[in-house]
KOLNUDO-262199 format. One record per residue (C-alpha): residue in one letter; x, y, z. Coordinates in pm, whole numbers, padded with zeros to 5 digits, always signed. Each point is the difference from the previous one (the first is absolute). Layout:
aXYZ
...
***
This chain:
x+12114+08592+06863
x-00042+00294-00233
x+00199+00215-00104
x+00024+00302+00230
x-00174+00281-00212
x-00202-00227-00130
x-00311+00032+00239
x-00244+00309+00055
x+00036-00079+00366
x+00304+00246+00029
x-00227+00300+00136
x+00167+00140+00359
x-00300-00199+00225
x+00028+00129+00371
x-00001-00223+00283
x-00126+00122+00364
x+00259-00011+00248
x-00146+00173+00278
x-00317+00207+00101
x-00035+00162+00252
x-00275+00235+00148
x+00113+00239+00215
x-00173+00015+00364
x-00251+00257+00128
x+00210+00141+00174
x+00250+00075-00242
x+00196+00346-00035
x+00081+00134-00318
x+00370-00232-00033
x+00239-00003-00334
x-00117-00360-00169
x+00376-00117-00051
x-00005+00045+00387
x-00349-00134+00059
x+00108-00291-00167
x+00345-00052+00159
x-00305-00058+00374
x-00142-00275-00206
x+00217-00233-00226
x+00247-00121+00122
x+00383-00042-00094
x-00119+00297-00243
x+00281+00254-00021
x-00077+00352-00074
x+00221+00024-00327
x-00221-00307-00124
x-00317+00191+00075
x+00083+00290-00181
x+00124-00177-00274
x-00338-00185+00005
x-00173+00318+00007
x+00220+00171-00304
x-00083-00269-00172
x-00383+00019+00016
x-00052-00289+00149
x-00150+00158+00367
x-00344+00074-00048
x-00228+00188+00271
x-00393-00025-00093
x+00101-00199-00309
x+00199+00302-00109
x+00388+00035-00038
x+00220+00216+00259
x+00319+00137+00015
x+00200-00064+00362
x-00109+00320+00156
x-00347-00077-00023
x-00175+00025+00353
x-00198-00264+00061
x-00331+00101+00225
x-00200-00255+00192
x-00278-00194-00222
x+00236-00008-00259
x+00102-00327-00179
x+00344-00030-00125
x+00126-00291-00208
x+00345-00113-00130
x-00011-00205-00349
x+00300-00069-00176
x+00003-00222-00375
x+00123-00307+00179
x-00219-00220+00233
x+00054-00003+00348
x+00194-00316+00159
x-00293-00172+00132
x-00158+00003-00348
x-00074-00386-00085
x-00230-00112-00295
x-00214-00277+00243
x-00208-00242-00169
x-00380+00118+00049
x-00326-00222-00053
x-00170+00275-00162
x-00254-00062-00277
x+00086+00133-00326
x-00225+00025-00376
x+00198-00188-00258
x-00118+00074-00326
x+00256-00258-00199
x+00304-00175+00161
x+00268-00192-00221
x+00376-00176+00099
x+00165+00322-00123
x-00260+00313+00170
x-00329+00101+00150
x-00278+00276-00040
x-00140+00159+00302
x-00304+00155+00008
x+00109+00284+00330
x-00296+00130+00200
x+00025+00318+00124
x+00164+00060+00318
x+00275-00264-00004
x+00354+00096-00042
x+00195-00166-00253
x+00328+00003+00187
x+00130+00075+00356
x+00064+00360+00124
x-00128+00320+00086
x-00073-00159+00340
x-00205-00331-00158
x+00229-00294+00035
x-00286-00252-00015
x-00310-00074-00152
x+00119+00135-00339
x-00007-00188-00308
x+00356-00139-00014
x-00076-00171+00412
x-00295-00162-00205
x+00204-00092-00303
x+00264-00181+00205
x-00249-00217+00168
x-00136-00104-00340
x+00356-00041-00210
x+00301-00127+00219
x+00295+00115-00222
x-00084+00364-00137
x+00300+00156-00220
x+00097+00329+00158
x+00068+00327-00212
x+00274+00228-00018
x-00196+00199+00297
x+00005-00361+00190
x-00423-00016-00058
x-00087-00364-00045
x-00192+00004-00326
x-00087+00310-00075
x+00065+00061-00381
x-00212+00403+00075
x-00263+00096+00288
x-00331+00191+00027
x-00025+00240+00337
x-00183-00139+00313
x-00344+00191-00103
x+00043-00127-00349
x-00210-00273-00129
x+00064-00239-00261
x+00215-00231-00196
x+00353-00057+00045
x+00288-00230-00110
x+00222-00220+00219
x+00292-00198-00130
x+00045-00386+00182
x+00417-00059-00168
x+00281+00231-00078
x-00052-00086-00347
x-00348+00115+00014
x+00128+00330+00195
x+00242+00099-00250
x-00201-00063-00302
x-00275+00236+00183
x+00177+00239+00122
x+00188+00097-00321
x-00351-00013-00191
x-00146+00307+00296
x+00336+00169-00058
x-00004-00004-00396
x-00365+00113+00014
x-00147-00285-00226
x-00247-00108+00347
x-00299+00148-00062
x-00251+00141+00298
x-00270+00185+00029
x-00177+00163+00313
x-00351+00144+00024
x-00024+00295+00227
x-00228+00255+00087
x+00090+00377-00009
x-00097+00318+00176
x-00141+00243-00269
x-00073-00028-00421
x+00328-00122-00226
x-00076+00231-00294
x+00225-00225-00215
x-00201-00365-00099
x+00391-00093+00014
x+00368+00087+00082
x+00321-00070+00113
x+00147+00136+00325
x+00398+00042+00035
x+00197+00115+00287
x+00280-00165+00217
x-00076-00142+00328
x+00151-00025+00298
x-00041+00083+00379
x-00199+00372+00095
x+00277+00172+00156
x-00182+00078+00324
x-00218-00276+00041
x+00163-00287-00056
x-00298-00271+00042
x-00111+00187-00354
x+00134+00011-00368
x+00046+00304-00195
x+00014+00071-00309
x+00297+00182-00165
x-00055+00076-00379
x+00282+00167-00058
x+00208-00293+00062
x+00224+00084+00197
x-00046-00244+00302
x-00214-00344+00028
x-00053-00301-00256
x-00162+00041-00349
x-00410-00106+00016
x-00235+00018-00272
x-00373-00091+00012
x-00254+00015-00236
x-00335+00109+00050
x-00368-00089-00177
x-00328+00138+00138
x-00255-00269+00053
x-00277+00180+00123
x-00047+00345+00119
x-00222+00023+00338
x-00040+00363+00038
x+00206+00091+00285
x+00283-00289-00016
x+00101-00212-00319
x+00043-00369-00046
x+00303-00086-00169
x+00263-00280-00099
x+00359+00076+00011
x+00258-00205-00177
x+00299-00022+00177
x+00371+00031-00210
x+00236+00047+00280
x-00133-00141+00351
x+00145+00283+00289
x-00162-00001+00372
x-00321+00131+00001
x+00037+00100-00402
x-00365+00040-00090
x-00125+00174+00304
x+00301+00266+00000
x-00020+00049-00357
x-00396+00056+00011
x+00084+00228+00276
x+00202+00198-00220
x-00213+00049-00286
x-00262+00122+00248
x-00190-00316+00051
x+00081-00130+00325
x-00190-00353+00079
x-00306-00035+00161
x+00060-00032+00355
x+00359-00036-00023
x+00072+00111+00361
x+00422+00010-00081
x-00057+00228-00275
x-00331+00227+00150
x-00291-00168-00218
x-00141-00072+00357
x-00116+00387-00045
x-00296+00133-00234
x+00267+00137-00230
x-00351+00020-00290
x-00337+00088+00018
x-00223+00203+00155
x-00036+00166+00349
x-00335-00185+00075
x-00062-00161+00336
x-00188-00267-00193
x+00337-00056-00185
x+00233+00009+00249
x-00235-00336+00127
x+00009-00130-00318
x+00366+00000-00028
x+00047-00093+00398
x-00205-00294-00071
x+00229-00062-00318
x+00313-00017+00235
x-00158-00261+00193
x-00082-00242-00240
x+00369+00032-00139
x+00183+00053+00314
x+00304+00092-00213
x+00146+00086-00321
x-00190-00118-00330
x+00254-00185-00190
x-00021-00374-00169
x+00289-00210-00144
x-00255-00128-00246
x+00228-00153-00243
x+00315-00173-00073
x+00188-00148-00301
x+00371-00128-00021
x+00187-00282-00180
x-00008-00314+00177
x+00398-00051+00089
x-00058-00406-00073
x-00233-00044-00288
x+00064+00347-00176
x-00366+00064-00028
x-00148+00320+00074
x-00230-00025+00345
x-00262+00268+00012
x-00243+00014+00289
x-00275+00216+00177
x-00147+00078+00295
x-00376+00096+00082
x-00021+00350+00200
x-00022-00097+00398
x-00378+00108+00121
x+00148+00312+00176
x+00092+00170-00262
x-00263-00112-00260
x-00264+00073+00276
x+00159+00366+00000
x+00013+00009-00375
x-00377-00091+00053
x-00069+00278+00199
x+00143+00290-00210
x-00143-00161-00305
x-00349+00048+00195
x+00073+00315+00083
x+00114+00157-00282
x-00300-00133-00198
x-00232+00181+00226
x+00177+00340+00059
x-00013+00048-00396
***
Protein backbone atom coordinates (compact mmCIF):
# COMPACT_ATOMS: atom_id res chain seq x y z
CA UNK A 1 0.00 0.00 0.00
CA UNK A 2 1.17 3.55 -0.46
CA UNK A 3 2.68 5.52 1.41
CA UNK A 4 0.33 7.55 3.62
CA UNK A 5 0.67 11.16 2.12
CA UNK A 6 1.11 9.84 -0.88
CA UNK A 7 -2.57 9.94 -2.28
CA UNK A 8 -4.88 13.08 -3.06
CA UNK A 9 -7.59 11.10 -1.36
CA UNK A 10 -6.69 12.73 2.09
CA UNK A 11 -9.56 15.50 1.78
CA UNK A 12 -11.93 15.34 5.25
CA UNK A 13 -15.00 13.31 3.13
CA UNK A 14 -18.18 13.26 5.46
CA UNK A 15 -20.12 10.29 6.01
CA UNK A 16 -24.04 10.47 7.00
CA UNK A 17 -24.72 9.10 10.24
CA UNK A 18 -28.11 10.08 10.85
CA UNK A 19 -31.00 12.26 9.33
CA UNK A 20 -33.58 13.02 10.70
CA UNK A 21 -36.68 15.23 9.84
CA UNK A 22 -38.32 16.55 12.53
CA UNK A 23 -42.28 15.82 12.78
CA UNK A 24 -45.13 18.27 12.10
CA UNK A 25 -45.74 18.63 15.09
CA UNK A 26 -42.55 19.64 16.31
CA UNK A 27 -41.88 22.61 18.90
CA UNK A 28 -39.06 24.73 18.56
CA UNK A 29 -36.41 22.01 20.74
CA UNK A 30 -32.38 22.62 21.21
CA UNK A 31 -30.92 20.03 18.31
CA UNK A 32 -28.32 18.42 20.83
CA UNK A 33 -31.64 17.60 22.69
CA UNK A 34 -33.71 16.81 19.62
CA UNK A 35 -31.22 14.44 18.83
CA UNK A 36 -30.64 12.81 22.25
CA UNK A 37 -35.24 11.62 21.22
CA UNK A 38 -33.76 10.00 18.22
CA UNK A 39 -30.31 8.16 18.26
CA UNK A 40 -29.81 6.19 20.47
CA UNK A 41 -26.95 5.40 23.10
CA UNK A 42 -26.10 9.16 21.96
CA UNK A 43 -24.92 11.07 25.02
CA UNK A 44 -25.36 14.73 25.18
CA UNK A 45 -21.53 15.59 25.61
CA UNK A 46 -21.09 13.54 22.23
CA UNK A 47 -23.73 15.66 20.55
CA UNK A 48 -22.32 18.78 21.35
CA UNK A 49 -19.06 17.79 20.56
CA UNK A 50 -20.53 16.69 17.19
CA UNK A 51 -22.09 19.93 16.80
CA UNK A 52 -18.72 22.09 17.80
CA UNK A 53 -17.23 20.30 15.46
CA UNK A 54 -19.41 21.13 12.42
CA UNK A 55 -20.38 18.07 11.73
CA UNK A 56 -24.52 18.62 12.65
CA UNK A 57 -26.06 20.10 9.81
CA UNK A 58 -29.85 21.39 9.75
CA UNK A 59 -31.09 22.18 5.98
CA UNK A 60 -27.63 21.13 4.77
CA UNK A 61 -26.24 23.93 6.92
CA UNK A 62 -23.95 23.66 10.08
CA UNK A 63 -25.35 24.43 13.78
CA UNK A 64 -24.05 25.07 16.93
CA UNK A 65 -25.90 22.94 20.03
CA UNK A 66 -28.36 25.61 20.86
CA UNK A 67 -29.84 25.60 17.62
CA UNK A 68 -33.75 25.03 17.85
CA UNK A 69 -34.80 22.74 15.62
CA UNK A 70 -38.59 23.56 14.22
CA UNK A 71 -40.77 20.94 12.60
CA UNK A 72 -40.02 20.36 8.66
CA UNK A 73 -36.62 20.69 9.43
CA UNK A 74 -33.99 18.05 8.42
CA UNK A 75 -31.09 17.54 10.61
CA UNK A 76 -28.16 15.27 9.79
CA UNK A 77 -25.06 14.01 11.71
CA UNK A 78 -21.84 13.25 9.38
CA UNK A 79 -18.68 12.62 10.85
CA UNK A 80 -15.13 11.77 8.46
CA UNK A 81 -15.41 8.12 9.30
CA UNK A 82 -18.09 5.72 7.83
CA UNK A 83 -20.70 4.47 9.85
CA UNK A 84 -20.41 0.67 11.16
CA UNK A 85 -22.73 -0.82 8.78
CA UNK A 86 -20.67 0.63 5.89
CA UNK A 87 -19.64 -2.56 3.66
CA UNK A 88 -18.18 -2.22 0.04
CA UNK A 89 -20.81 -5.18 -1.53
CA UNK A 90 -20.05 -6.51 -4.80
CA UNK A 91 -22.67 -4.87 -7.36
CA UNK A 92 -23.53 -6.16 -11.02
CA UNK A 93 -23.58 -2.78 -12.28
CA UNK A 94 -22.49 -2.00 -15.86
CA UNK A 95 -19.57 0.14 -16.19
CA UNK A 96 -17.67 2.00 -19.68
CA UNK A 97 -14.14 0.71 -19.80
CA UNK A 98 -12.19 2.67 -22.03
CA UNK A 99 -8.72 0.44 -21.62
CA UNK A 100 -8.14 -2.26 -18.94
CA UNK A 101 -4.54 -3.83 -18.32
CA UNK A 102 -3.07 -6.47 -15.32
CA UNK A 103 -1.77 -3.38 -13.46
CA UNK A 104 -5.13 -0.55 -13.84
CA UNK A 105 -8.29 0.51 -15.58
CA UNK A 106 -9.92 3.72 -17.19
CA UNK A 107 -13.46 4.48 -16.47
CA UNK A 108 -15.41 6.45 -18.47
CA UNK A 109 -18.10 7.82 -15.15
CA UNK A 110 -21.56 8.93 -16.29
CA UNK A 111 -23.05 11.44 -14.50
CA UNK A 112 -24.94 10.67 -11.50
CA UNK A 113 -22.98 7.72 -10.08
CA UNK A 114 -20.96 8.11 -7.02
CA UNK A 115 -17.52 7.02 -7.07
CA UNK A 116 -17.36 5.84 -3.49
CA UNK A 117 -19.78 5.15 -0.56
CA UNK A 118 -21.14 7.98 1.69
CA UNK A 119 -23.12 10.91 2.05
CA UNK A 120 -26.03 8.47 2.47
CA UNK A 121 -25.18 6.28 -1.02
CA UNK A 122 -23.73 3.02 0.11
CA UNK A 123 -24.63 1.25 -3.15
CA UNK A 124 -24.86 1.63 -6.66
CA UNK A 125 -21.67 3.75 -6.77
CA UNK A 126 -18.80 3.01 -8.82
CA UNK A 127 -16.56 1.11 -6.37
CA UNK A 128 -20.07 -1.66 -5.69
CA UNK A 129 -19.61 -1.96 -9.59
CA UNK A 130 -15.85 -2.22 -9.57
CA UNK A 131 -15.84 -5.05 -7.02
CA UNK A 132 -18.14 -7.15 -9.04
CA UNK A 133 -15.83 -6.76 -12.03
CA UNK A 134 -12.14 -7.13 -10.16
CA UNK A 135 -12.16 -9.56 -7.07
CA UNK A 136 -8.98 -8.33 -5.25
CA UNK A 137 -8.94 -4.35 -5.40
CA UNK A 138 -5.83 -2.74 -3.40
CA UNK A 139 -7.24 -0.37 -0.82
CA UNK A 140 -5.73 3.22 -0.17
CA UNK A 141 -4.57 4.90 2.76
CA UNK A 142 -8.43 6.15 3.12
CA UNK A 143 -9.32 2.17 2.85
CA UNK A 144 -11.02 2.99 -0.98
CA UNK A 145 -10.43 -0.09 -3.07
CA UNK A 146 -8.74 1.35 -6.13
CA UNK A 147 -9.15 4.63 -6.20
CA UNK A 148 -5.75 6.31 -7.18
CA UNK A 149 -8.22 10.20 -7.31
CA UNK A 150 -12.17 10.65 -7.89
CA UNK A 151 -14.49 12.94 -9.90
CA UNK A 152 -17.87 14.13 -7.81
CA UNK A 153 -21.17 12.17 -8.37
CA UNK A 154 -22.47 14.90 -11.08
CA UNK A 155 -19.11 14.77 -12.71
CA UNK A 156 -18.63 13.04 -15.92
CA UNK A 157 -15.68 11.54 -17.34
CA UNK A 158 -12.50 9.63 -17.18
CA UNK A 159 -10.92 8.31 -14.22
CA UNK A 160 -8.07 5.99 -13.07
CA UNK A 161 -8.32 2.84 -10.94
CA UNK A 162 -5.35 0.88 -9.73
CA UNK A 163 -5.91 -3.37 -9.77
CA UNK A 164 -2.21 -4.14 -7.25
CA UNK A 165 -0.52 -2.25 -4.53
CA UNK A 166 2.25 -1.85 -6.81
CA UNK A 167 0.10 -0.18 -9.27
CA UNK A 168 -1.46 2.02 -6.26
CA UNK A 169 1.70 3.30 -5.07
CA UNK A 170 3.28 4.05 -8.31
CA UNK A 171 -0.13 6.16 -9.00
CA UNK A 172 -0.65 7.66 -6.21
CA UNK A 173 2.82 9.25 -5.79
CA UNK A 174 2.60 10.39 -9.62
CA UNK A 175 -1.20 12.56 -8.50
CA UNK A 176 0.73 13.69 -5.43
CA UNK A 177 4.01 14.95 -7.27
CA UNK A 178 1.77 16.61 -9.87
CA UNK A 179 3.41 14.97 -13.04
CA UNK A 180 -0.57 13.30 -13.87
CA UNK A 181 -1.90 15.42 -16.16
CA UNK A 182 -5.95 16.23 -16.44
CA UNK A 183 -7.95 18.35 -17.96
CA UNK A 184 -11.77 19.18 -17.49
CA UNK A 185 -14.08 21.09 -19.85
CA UNK A 186 -16.64 23.14 -18.06
CA UNK A 187 -19.03 25.65 -18.75
CA UNK A 188 -19.19 29.01 -16.83
CA UNK A 189 -21.74 31.58 -15.82
CA UNK A 190 -20.69 34.95 -17.42
CA UNK A 191 -17.52 36.19 -20.03
CA UNK A 192 -13.70 35.18 -18.72
CA UNK A 193 -12.08 38.42 -19.94
CA UNK A 194 -8.70 36.61 -19.77
CA UNK A 195 -8.26 33.91 -23.06
CA UNK A 196 -6.14 32.28 -20.04
CA UNK A 197 -5.06 32.14 -16.33
CA UNK A 198 -4.20 30.54 -13.37
CA UNK A 199 -6.38 30.48 -10.24
CA UNK A 200 -4.66 30.04 -6.64
CA UNK A 201 -6.22 29.82 -3.33
CA UNK A 202 -6.25 27.07 -0.55
CA UNK A 203 -9.11 24.84 -0.15
CA UNK A 204 -10.76 23.37 2.37
CA UNK A 205 -14.28 22.99 4.01
CA UNK A 206 -16.80 26.51 3.98
CA UNK A 207 -16.96 27.09 7.55
CA UNK A 208 -20.76 27.11 7.75
CA UNK A 209 -21.73 24.81 5.24
CA UNK A 210 -19.87 22.03 5.41
CA UNK A 211 -21.28 19.92 2.26
CA UNK A 212 -19.27 23.01 0.33
CA UNK A 213 -15.53 24.04 -0.19
CA UNK A 214 -14.23 27.41 0.29
CA UNK A 215 -11.72 29.04 -0.76
CA UNK A 216 -9.12 30.72 1.54
CA UNK A 217 -6.40 32.75 -0.38
CA UNK A 218 -4.75 33.97 2.24
CA UNK A 219 -3.64 30.66 3.30
CA UNK A 220 -4.25 30.39 6.33
CA UNK A 221 -6.55 27.24 6.53
CA UNK A 222 -7.27 24.34 3.77
CA UNK A 223 -4.86 22.47 1.20
CA UNK A 224 -2.89 24.28 -1.59
CA UNK A 225 -4.98 23.99 -5.27
CA UNK A 226 -3.98 25.47 -8.40
CA UNK A 227 -5.86 25.28 -11.74
CA UNK A 228 -5.26 26.64 -14.87
CA UNK A 229 -7.64 28.10 -17.08
CA UNK A 230 -7.92 28.53 -21.22
CA UNK A 231 -11.05 29.96 -22.88
CA UNK A 232 -12.33 27.76 -25.64
CA UNK A 233 -15.14 29.55 -26.80
CA UNK A 234 -17.00 32.45 -25.54
CA UNK A 235 -21.02 31.99 -25.78
CA UNK A 236 -22.22 35.31 -24.78
CA UNK A 237 -23.68 34.86 -21.49
CA UNK A 238 -21.53 31.70 -20.12
CA UNK A 239 -17.96 30.58 -21.41
CA UNK A 240 -16.67 27.22 -22.45
CA UNK A 241 -13.51 26.41 -20.98
CA UNK A 242 -10.80 23.64 -20.14
CA UNK A 243 -9.15 23.65 -16.86
CA UNK A 244 -5.95 21.85 -16.17
CA UNK A 245 -5.80 20.53 -12.96
CA UNK A 246 -2.17 20.80 -10.72
CA UNK A 247 -3.35 19.91 -7.34
CA UNK A 248 -6.71 17.71 -7.31
CA UNK A 249 -8.87 19.15 -3.88
CA UNK A 250 -12.81 18.23 -3.55
CA UNK A 251 -14.75 20.04 -5.80
CA UNK A 252 -11.39 22.19 -6.99
CA UNK A 253 -12.63 23.53 -10.30
CA UNK A 254 -16.13 24.39 -9.41
CA UNK A 255 -15.05 26.31 -6.04
CA UNK A 256 -12.27 27.95 -7.67
CA UNK A 257 -14.54 29.17 -10.73
CA UNK A 258 -16.82 30.24 -8.05
CA UNK A 259 -14.31 32.41 -6.73
CA UNK A 260 -13.14 34.18 -9.64
CA UNK A 261 -16.79 35.00 -10.30
CA UNK A 262 -17.63 32.25 -12.67
CA UNK A 263 -19.66 29.84 -10.94
CA UNK A 264 -20.67 26.66 -13.30
CA UNK A 265 -23.54 26.38 -15.23
CA UNK A 266 -26.12 24.82 -13.22
CA UNK A 267 -23.98 23.91 -10.46
CA UNK A 268 -26.81 23.64 -7.87
CA UNK A 269 -23.95 23.22 -4.70
CA UNK A 270 -22.38 26.33 -5.68
CA UNK A 271 -25.78 28.57 -7.02
CA UNK A 272 -25.18 28.24 -10.97
CA UNK A 273 -28.76 26.68 -10.76
CA UNK A 274 -29.71 30.63 -10.68
CA UNK A 275 -29.55 33.16 -13.77
CA UNK A 276 -26.50 34.68 -12.15
CA UNK A 277 -25.97 36.45 -16.33
CA UNK A 278 -28.04 37.82 -18.76
CA UNK A 279 -30.87 39.62 -19.26
CA UNK A 280 -34.27 40.10 -17.45
CA UNK A 281 -36.31 38.76 -20.49
CA UNK A 282 -39.13 36.30 -20.00
CA UNK A 283 -38.02 34.79 -23.30
CA UNK A 284 -34.61 34.24 -21.52
CA UNK A 285 -35.47 33.10 -18.42
CA UNK A 286 -37.14 30.00 -20.87
CA UNK A 287 -34.21 29.80 -22.66
CA UNK A 288 -32.06 29.21 -19.74
CA UNK A 289 -34.95 26.98 -17.86
CA UNK A 290 -34.89 24.86 -20.82
CA UNK A 291 -30.94 24.89 -20.55
CA UNK A 292 -31.21 23.39 -16.94
CA UNK A 293 -33.17 20.64 -18.22
CA UNK A 294 -31.15 19.31 -20.77
CA UNK A 295 -28.12 19.39 -18.23
CA UNK A 296 -29.87 18.53 -15.11
CA UNK A 297 -26.68 19.51 -13.25
CA UNK A 298 -23.41 21.08 -13.21
CA UNK A 299 -21.44 21.39 -16.67
CA UNK A 300 -18.18 19.83 -16.01
CA UNK A 301 -16.20 16.92 -18.15
CA UNK A 302 -13.10 14.91 -17.08
CA UNK A 303 -12.15 14.99 -20.72
CA UNK A 304 -8.66 13.93 -20.42
CA UNK A 305 -6.08 11.98 -18.69
CA UNK A 306 -2.31 11.23 -18.96
CA UNK A 307 0.04 9.43 -16.38
CA UNK A 308 3.04 7.05 -16.55
CA UNK A 309 2.10 3.57 -16.83
CA UNK A 310 3.55 2.08 -13.28
CA UNK A 311 4.60 -1.35 -15.39
CA UNK A 312 5.85 -0.40 -18.78
CA UNK A 313 7.01 3.27 -17.93
CA UNK A 314 5.21 4.63 -20.89
CA UNK A 315 3.22 7.63 -20.76
CA UNK A 316 -0.81 6.71 -21.19
CA UNK A 317 -2.77 9.65 -22.45
CA UNK A 318 -6.48 9.29 -23.11
CA UNK A 319 -9.79 11.23 -23.91
CA UNK A 320 -13.15 11.27 -23.55
CA UNK A 321 -15.99 12.59 -26.00
CA UNK A 322 -18.40 15.24 -24.14
CA UNK A 323 -21.65 13.09 -22.83
CA UNK A 324 -24.83 14.40 -25.08
CA UNK A 325 -26.10 16.46 -22.04
CA UNK A 326 -23.75 18.71 -21.92
CA UNK A 327 -22.76 19.00 -25.64
CA UNK A 328 -26.57 19.26 -26.36
CA UNK A 329 -26.42 22.37 -23.86
CA UNK A 330 -23.24 23.64 -25.42
CA UNK A 331 -25.49 23.32 -28.61
CA UNK A 332 -28.03 25.38 -27.38
CA UNK A 333 -26.07 28.49 -26.22
CA UNK A 334 -23.98 28.25 -29.30
CA UNK A 335 -27.52 28.70 -31.17
CA UNK A 336 -28.41 31.22 -29.17
CA UNK A 337 -25.76 33.38 -29.00
CA UNK A 338 -25.44 33.34 -32.82
CA UNK A 339 -28.87 34.71 -33.14
CA UNK A 340 -29.05 37.36 -30.31
CA UNK A 341 -25.93 39.10 -32.06
Amino acid sequence: MGPKNSTELQEDELYEHHRISAPNGQKPLRVDKFLMNFIENATRNKIQQAARDGHVLVNGLTVKQNYKVKAGEEVKVMFEHPPHEFLLVPEDIPIDIVYEDDALLVVNKPAGMVVHPGHGNYSGTLINALLHHIENLPVNSNERPGLVHRIDKDTSGLLLVAKTEAAMTHLAKQFFNKTSEREYVALAWGNIEDDEGTIEGNVARHPKNRLQMHVFPEGDEGKEAVTHFKVLERLGYVTLVSCKLETGRTHQIRVHMKYIGHTLFNDARYGGERILKGTTFTKYKQFVDNAFKILPRQALHAKTLGFVHPVTNEMMRFDSELPEDMAQCIEKWRDYSKNSQ
